[in-house]
KOLKOLMI-305493 format. One line per 4 residues: number of its first residue (from 1); their letters; for each residue x, y, z of C-alpha. Coordinates in nm, 3 decimals. Example, Ala and Ser with C-alpha at 12.3 -4.5 7.8 and 13.67 -1.06 7.14 Angstrom:
KOLKOLMI-305493
1> as> 1.230/-0.450/0.780; 1.367/-0.106/0.714
end
This chain:
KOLKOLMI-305493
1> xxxx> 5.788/7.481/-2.436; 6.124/7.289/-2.456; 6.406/7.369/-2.258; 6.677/7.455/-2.548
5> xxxx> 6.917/7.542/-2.250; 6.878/7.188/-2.093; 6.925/6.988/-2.475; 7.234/7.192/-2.529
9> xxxx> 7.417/7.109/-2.210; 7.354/6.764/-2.245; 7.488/6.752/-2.630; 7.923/6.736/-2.588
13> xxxx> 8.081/7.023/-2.686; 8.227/7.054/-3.042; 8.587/6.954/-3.035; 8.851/6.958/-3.324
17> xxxx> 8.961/6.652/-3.453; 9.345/6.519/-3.315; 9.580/6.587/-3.601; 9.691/6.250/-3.771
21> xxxx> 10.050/6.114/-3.614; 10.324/6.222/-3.850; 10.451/5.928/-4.015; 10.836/5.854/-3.881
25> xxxx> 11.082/5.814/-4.157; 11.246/5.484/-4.117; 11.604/5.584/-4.247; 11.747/5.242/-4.215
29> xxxx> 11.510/5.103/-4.413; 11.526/5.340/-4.672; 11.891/5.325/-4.669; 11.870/5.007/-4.726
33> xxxx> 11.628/5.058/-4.985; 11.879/5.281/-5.168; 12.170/5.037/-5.125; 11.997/4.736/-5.264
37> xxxx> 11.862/4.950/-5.610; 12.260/5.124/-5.648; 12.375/4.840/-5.635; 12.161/4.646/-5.961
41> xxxx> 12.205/5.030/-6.103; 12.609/5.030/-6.083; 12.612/4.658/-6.174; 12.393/4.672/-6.468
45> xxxx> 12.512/5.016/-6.606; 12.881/5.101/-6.450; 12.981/5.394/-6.242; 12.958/5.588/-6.564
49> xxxx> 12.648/5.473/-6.703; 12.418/5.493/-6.378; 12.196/5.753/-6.296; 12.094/5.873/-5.953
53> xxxx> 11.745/5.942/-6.057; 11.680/5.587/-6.178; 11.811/5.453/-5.810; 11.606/5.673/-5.673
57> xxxx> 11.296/5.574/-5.881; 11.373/5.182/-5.819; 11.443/5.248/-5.401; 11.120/5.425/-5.411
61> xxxx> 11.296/5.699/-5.241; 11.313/6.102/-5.308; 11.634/6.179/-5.499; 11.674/6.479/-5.207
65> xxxx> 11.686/6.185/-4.913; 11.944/6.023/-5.131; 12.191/6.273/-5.098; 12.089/6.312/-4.779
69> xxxx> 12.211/5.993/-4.658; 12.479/5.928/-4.869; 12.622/6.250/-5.059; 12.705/6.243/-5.403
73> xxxx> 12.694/5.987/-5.670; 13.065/5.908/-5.629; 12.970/5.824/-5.225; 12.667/5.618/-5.328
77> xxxx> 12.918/5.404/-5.538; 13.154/5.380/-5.267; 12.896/5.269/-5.007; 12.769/5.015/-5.263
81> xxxx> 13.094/4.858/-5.271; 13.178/4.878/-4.886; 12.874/4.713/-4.831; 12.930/4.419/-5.098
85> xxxx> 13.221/4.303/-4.949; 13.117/4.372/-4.580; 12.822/4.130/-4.703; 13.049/3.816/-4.775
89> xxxx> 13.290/3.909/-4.520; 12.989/3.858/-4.270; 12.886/3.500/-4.455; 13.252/3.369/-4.414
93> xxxx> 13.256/3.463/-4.055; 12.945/3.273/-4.015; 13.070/2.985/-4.137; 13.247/2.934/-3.788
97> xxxx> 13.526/2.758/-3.963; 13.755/2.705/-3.662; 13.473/2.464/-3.516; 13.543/2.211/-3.847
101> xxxx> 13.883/1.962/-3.939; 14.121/2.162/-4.203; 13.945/1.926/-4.482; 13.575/2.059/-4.399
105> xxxx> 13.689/2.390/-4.331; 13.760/2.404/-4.625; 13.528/2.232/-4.807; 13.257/2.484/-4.702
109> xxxx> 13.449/2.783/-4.728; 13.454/2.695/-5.136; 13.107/2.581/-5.117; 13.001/2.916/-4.956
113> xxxx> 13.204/3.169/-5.242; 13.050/2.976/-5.549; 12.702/2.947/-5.380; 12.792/3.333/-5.317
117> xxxx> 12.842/3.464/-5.664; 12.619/3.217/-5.770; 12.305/3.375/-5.554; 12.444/3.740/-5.575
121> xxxx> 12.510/3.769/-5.980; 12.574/4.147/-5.953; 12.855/4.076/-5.736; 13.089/3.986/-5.990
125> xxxx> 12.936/4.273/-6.250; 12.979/4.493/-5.958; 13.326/4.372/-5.914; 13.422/4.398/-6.299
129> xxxx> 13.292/4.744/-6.276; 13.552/4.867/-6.053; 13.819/4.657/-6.222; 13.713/4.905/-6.514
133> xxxx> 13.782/5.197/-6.291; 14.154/5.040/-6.246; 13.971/5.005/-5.877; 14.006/5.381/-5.814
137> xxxx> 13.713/5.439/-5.552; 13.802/5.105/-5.412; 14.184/5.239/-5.314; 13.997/5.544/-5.129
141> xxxx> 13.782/5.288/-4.858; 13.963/5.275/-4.531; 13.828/5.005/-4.397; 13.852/4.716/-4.703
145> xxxx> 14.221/4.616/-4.588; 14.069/4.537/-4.238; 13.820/4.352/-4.386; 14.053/4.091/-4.572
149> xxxx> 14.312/4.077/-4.335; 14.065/3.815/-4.124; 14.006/3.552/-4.390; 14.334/3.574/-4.501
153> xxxx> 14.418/3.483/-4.103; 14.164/3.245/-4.100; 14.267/3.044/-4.431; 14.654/3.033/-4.272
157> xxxx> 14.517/2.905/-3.952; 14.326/2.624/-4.170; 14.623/2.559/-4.420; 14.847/2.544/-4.035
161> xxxx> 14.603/2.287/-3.857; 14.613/2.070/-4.195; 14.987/2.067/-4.199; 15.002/1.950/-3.850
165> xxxx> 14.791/1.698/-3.938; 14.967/1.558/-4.237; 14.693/1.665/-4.444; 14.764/2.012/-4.659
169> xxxx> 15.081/2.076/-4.781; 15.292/2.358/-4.603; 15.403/2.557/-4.867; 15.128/2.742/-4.957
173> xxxx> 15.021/3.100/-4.960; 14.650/3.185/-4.817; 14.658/3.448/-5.061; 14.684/3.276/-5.360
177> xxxx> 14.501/3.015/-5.224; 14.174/3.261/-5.161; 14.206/3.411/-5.504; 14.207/3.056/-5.701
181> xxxx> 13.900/2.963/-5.447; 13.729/3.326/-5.563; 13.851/3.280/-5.920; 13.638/2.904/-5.944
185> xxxx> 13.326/3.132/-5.884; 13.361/3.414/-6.036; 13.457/3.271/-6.374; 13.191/3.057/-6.397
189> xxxx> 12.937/3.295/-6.312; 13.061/3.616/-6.507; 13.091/3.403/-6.825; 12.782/3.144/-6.776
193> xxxx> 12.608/3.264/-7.088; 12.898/3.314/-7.292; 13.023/2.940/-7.204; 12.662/2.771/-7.278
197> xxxx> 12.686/2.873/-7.632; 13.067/2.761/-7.679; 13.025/2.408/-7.519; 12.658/2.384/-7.625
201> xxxx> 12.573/2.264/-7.230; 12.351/2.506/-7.028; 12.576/2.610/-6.737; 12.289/2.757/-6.550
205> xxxx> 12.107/2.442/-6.458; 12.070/2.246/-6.126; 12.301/1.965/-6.251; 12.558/2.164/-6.402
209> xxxx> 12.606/2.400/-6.132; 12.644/2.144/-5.836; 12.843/1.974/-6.093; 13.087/2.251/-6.090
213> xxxx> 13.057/2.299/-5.701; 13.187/1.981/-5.679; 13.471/2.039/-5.915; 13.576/2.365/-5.774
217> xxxx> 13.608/2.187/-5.389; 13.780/1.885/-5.557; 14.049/2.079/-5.701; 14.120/2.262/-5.405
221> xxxx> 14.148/1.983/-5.163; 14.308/1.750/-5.452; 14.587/2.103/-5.462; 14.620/2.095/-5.082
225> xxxx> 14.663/1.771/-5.000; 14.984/1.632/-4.879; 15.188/1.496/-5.197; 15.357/1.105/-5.101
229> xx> 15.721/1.153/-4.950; 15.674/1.528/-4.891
end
């Protein structure tokens, strides 16, 4: 006769499975997530022409968590364009310009806004966008002035340490000096396929495009330098 009572005491108790972890929401990431796909939405379709559920559908991300984090689509937009220029703001800081001579300086501070637009082709598209909107959600951002007023300190401070050094001209505004550096870029990028097929030249290869790095640096250090007898 087995002893049932024996078997059963040795045999472990039944026990309910552990309930699976609950899976954390990473919210930075799918901010970020949401960020990146607004901004190919806005650039590629306009303010107008965007739709929330297609960012939502290319961020992988439910529409709801989208207005979670950042409102309406108006907000979205806005956030979008904070965080384009926050983006080169951070790569000109980086360039740790202060550390080179007034010529290098800048030298890489033109290198760094072609090779800018010229890695981040939305950016200008973004930026013609808003033009569009006479820059109306752009005038409502409280921090963009804060973010500009450093470069434009930093390209005086250059345009001062060449003029001590006999090497850049005094008379000249950082202002107008950034927005001819920007403009090099910009053009050439916004209007690359439009100026292959006037010039017959394809302004999107290697050689062309360092050709017009070089070009773009040239004429601003050929426009800053020191004229004889001044």
């Amino acid at each position: 006769m087995s002893d049932t009572s024996s078997t059963a005491a040795a045999e472990p108790p039944h026990s309910k499975p552990e309930p699976a972890p609950k899976r954390t929401r990473n919210s930075a990431k799918t901010k970020a997530s949401i960020l990146s796909a607004a901004r190919v939405e806005f650039a590629d379709r306009g303010f107008e022409g965007a739709r929330v559920d297609a960012i939502a559908e290319r961020a992988g991300a439910n529409k709801r968590l989208l207005y979670h984090y950042f409102g309406n689509k108006e907000d979205l937009y806005r956030a979008v364009l904070l965080d384009a220029y926050q983006e080169i703001r951070k790569g000109e800081r980086a360039l740790s310009l202060d550390q080179y001579d007034p010529t290098q300086a800048m030298d890489r501070l033109v290198r760094f806004t072609f090779r800018h637009f010229l890695a981040n082709p939305w950016f200008p598209r973004l930026l013609g966008t808003e033009n569009i909107e006479n820059a109306r959600f752009l005038k409502t951002l409280p921090d963009i002035k804060a973010l500009h007023s450093p470069l434009v300190g930093q390209i005086a401070e250059i345009i001062a340490r060449g003029s001590e050094a006999n090497t850049f001209r005094r008379d000249v505004d950082p202002v107008q000096l950034y927005i001819s550096v920007a403009a090099l870029g910009f053009f050439y990028v916004s209007n690359t396929a439009t100026l292959s097929v006037i010039f017959e030249r394809d302004l999107s290869s290697v050689a062309m495009v360092q050709e017009r790095e070089a070009h773009a640096v040239q004429m601003v250090l050929d426009y800053l330098k020191t004229k004889p007898g001044a």
